[in-house]
Each structure stands twice: as C-alpha cells, then as structure tokens.
N, C-alpha and C positions, 0 to 999 in steps of 0.2 A: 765407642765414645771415650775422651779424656777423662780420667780418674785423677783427682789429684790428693795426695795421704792427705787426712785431716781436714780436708776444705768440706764438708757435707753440703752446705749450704749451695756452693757452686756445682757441685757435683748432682745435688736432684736440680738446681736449675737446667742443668744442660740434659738430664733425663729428661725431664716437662718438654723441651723441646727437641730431643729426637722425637717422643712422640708423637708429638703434634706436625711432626712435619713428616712421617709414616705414615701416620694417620690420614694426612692432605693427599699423599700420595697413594692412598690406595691399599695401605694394610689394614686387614685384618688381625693381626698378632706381632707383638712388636718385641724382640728379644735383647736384654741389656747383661751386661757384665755385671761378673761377681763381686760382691761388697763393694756396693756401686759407692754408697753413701760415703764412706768413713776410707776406702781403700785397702785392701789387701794385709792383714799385720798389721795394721796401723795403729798404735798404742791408745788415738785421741778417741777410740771408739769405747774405755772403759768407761767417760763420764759421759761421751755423748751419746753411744745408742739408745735406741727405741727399743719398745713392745713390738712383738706381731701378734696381733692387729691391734693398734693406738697409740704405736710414736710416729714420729713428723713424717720420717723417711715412708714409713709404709701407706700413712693417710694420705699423702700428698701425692703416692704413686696410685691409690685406688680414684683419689678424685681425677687425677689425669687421664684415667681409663675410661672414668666414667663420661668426661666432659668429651672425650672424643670418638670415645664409641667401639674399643678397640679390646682386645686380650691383652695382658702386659706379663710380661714375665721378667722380673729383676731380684739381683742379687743384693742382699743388705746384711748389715751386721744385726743381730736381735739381741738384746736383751730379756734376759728370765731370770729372774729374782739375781742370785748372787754370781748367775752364768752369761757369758754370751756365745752365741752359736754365730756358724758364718750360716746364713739362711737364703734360703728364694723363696720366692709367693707366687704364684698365678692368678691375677686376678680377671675375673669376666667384665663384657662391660658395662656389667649395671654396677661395679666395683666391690665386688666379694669377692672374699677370695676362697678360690678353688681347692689350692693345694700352697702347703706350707712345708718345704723341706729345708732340713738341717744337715749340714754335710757330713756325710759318713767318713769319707775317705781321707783327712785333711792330714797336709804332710807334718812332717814329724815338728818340724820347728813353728807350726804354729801351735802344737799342744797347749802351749804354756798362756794364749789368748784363747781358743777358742774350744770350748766342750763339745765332747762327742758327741755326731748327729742320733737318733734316736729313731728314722721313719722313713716311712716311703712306700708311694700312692701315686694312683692314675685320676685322674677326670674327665669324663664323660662327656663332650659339651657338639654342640652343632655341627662344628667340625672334623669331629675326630676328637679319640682316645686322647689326653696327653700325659707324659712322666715327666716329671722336672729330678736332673743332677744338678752339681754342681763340681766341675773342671777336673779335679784327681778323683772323682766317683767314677769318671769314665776308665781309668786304668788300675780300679781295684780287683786285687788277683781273678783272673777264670772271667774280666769282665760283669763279674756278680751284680752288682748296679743295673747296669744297662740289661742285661738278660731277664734281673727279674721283674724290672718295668714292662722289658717283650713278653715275658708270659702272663704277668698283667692285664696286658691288653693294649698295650701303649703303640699309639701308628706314631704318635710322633715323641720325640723326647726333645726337651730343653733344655741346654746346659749353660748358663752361663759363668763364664771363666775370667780369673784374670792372667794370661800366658806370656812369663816373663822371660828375656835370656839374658844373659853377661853383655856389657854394652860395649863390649872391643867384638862380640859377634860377625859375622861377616856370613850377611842369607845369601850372598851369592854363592859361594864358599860351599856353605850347608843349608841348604834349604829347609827353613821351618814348616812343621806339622805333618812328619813321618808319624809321633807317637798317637796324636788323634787321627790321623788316617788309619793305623791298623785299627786300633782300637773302637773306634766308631764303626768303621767300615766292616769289620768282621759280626758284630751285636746287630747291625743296621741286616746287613745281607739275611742271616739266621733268620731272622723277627720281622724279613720283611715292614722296617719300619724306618723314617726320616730322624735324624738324628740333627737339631744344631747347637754348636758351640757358639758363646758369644765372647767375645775377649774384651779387653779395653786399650786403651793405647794410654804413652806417657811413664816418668820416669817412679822408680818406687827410692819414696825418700824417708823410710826407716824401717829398722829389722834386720833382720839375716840376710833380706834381701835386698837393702841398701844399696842404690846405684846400678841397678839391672833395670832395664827398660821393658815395661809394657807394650808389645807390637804387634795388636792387633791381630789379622791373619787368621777372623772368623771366619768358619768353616760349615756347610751343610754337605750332609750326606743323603743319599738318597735310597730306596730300599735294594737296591742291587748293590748296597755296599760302596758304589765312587762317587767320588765328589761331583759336586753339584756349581759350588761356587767357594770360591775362599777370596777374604779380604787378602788388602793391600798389606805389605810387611813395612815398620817404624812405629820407633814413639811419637811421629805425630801422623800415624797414619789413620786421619780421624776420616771415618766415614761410614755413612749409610749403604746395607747390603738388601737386595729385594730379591725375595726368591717365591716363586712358584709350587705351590705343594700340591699333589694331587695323588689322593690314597686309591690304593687298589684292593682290591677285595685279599682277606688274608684265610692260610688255613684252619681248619681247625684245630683247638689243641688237642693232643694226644700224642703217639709215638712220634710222629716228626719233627715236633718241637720238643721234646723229652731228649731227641737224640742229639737236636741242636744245642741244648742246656749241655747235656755230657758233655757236646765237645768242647763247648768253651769252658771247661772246668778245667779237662785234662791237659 
C-alpha cells in the first residue's frame, strides 16, 4: 500500500481498506508495511504516535480486524513513555493482540528516532505458529531473527517492511530483492517455514533517506526456500498480493535443527 511521511490519518484510512477488501476477498491474514502510520523516519511521529495497545493507529487497526473477521499484521510507530519504537502487532479477530514486536535490527540512521527493540515471540493460533519481524530483522548477522522464531516454533513469519532504492534506480538493469531472497530463503528452507515481507510503495520525503522511492516488490516464501510470489516493482506500484499457505508437518527439534541453527551462524 502507499505510505505517505507524516499523513497517519491517510495512511490507516488506506489500511482500513486494504483490509476490507482482503477480507471480501477471501483472507484470512492480512499483511501491511512497516511504520505504516507515521512512515519510515519520519520526524512527525515524535508528537503523533500512539501507545500499543491505546493510540488511534493501533485501536483503529484492532477494530478493523475485528469488524471483518480477519488476522491483521501491521507496522506502526509506538510510543512508550519518553521512547518510540518502530513496532508491529498481530492482532486476532476478535482484535487482541497476539504479539507485539519492536525492531531489533534497525539501521544505523534511524538510531537517533527509534529505541532498540527489546523481544520476540511466536502465537499459537488455529492456523499455525506465527513470528512477526520487521524488514532489516531479516538480514541480522547469522539470520538470528528468523532462525530463532524457526526454533520457536514459527511455520510462518511476518515481516512487514518498508524497501526503499535511489530513484535514478533502473529494476531492469538490477533486479530488486536478491537480499530478501537469500535471506528468507535460506531461514525459510532450514525451519521449513513460510516467510512474508510486506513493503509499501511511494516516495520517502524526509531523513537520510529523502527522495528514494518505496517500490513495493512484496515477497512470499515458501518452506523449500523459493519464492512463491512477489509484487510488482514502483513507487506507485500499489497493490494487493493473495497467497495460498498450506503447512506441512515439521521435524522434531533436536540435532537436525541444532545443525541448521549452526549453519546459519557460521
């Protein structure tokens, strides 16, 4: 979906209705980009974020889960006393939430916005195990993240992302999402488990990363490690992805996934 810096108010309007029209369609779990609310760095989230659970952004995405009957996973900026975290929620849909993660891995230039994440957790629910990251969790050293949601228990993970490039870019040229292909792909394969990224489309208009385009280009993986499906590449490459999940039975833990954890270390 389009993210735009600073707009919040536009920005869950247009979540309210991907959902609702996911939801018509036939989802069960509905996957949105990171720091959906406020955008990616975006300064205007020091006076306007929320609580999780009880500012606008977060109640207004539990009541939309609620009303439609669906899982919702999105990214928002939180507030905690004199902190904000870049966060995601999982919420069920009688709208509680599940899981509450704060990003671990966030790059260097947003230190100065956003405090270090603190956690991370799986939930149990009718579907399947799930583990929520969010975007640079996926490519923290040894894939650490992702792995320890797979020993976890996690058949599926959720990430969602905001994945920006230089806007003189050229995807024909270089084809976007080599680094979440190894990256997913090698933790997914291991853990036997479904991995998706969600991204947002649209332009980033302050920060470091001022003038680099958000281009979509969400991604599922599947447990043999290859893609499954990936969005369209642009900053307006606004659109809805439907994907099929269907878990397989996994092994037990012990030495086989001991040796998997090794190797994504080494």
């Amino acid at each position: 979906m389009r993210v735009e810096g600073g707009r919040p108010v536009e920005n869950l309007r247009q979540a309210e209705d991907f959902i609702a029209q996911a939801a018509k369609a036939g989802a069960a779990v509905v996957v949105l980009p990171e720091t959906l609310d406020f955008g990616w760095g975006h300064s205007s989230a020091r006076a306007g974020a929320g609580e999780i659970p009880g500012g606008e952004s977060c109640e207004r995405l539990r009541v939309a889960a609620k009303r439609h009957g669906v899982f919702v996973c999105a990214g928002l900026v939180e507030r905690a006393g004199d902190k904000l975290f870049n966060a995601a929620v999982f919420i069920n849909p009688a709208g509680e939430i599940l899981l509450h993660h704060r990003k671990l891995n966030e790059l260097d230039i947003a230190h100065g916005l956003y405090a270090q994440g603190d956690r991370l957790a799986v939930a149990h629910t009718p579907l399947g195990t799930f583990g929520v990251m969010i975007c640079a969790d996926a490519f923290a050293r040894g894939q650490v993240v992702s792995r320890t949601l797979g020993l976890m228990g996690a058949d599926i993970i959720l990430s969602p992302s905001a994945w920006a490039m230089p806007a003189e870019h050229d995807n024909a040229k270089e084809p976007y999402g080599k680094l979440w292909l190894e990256n997913y792909g090698a933790a997914a394969r291991d853990f036997r488990m479904w991995i998706a990224g969600c991204s947002n489309v649209g332009w980033v208009s302050e920060g470091a990363w001022k003038g680099r385009k958000c281009i979509g280009c969400s991604l599922v993986i599947g447990p043999d490690g290859k893609q499954v499906v990936m969005g369209p590449y642009g900053g307006n490459a606004e659109t809805i992805l439907y994907v099929d999940v269907k878990l397989k039975p996994r092994p037990a833990r012990g030495d086989q996934w001991e040796k998997c954890w090794n190797q994504g270390l080494s």
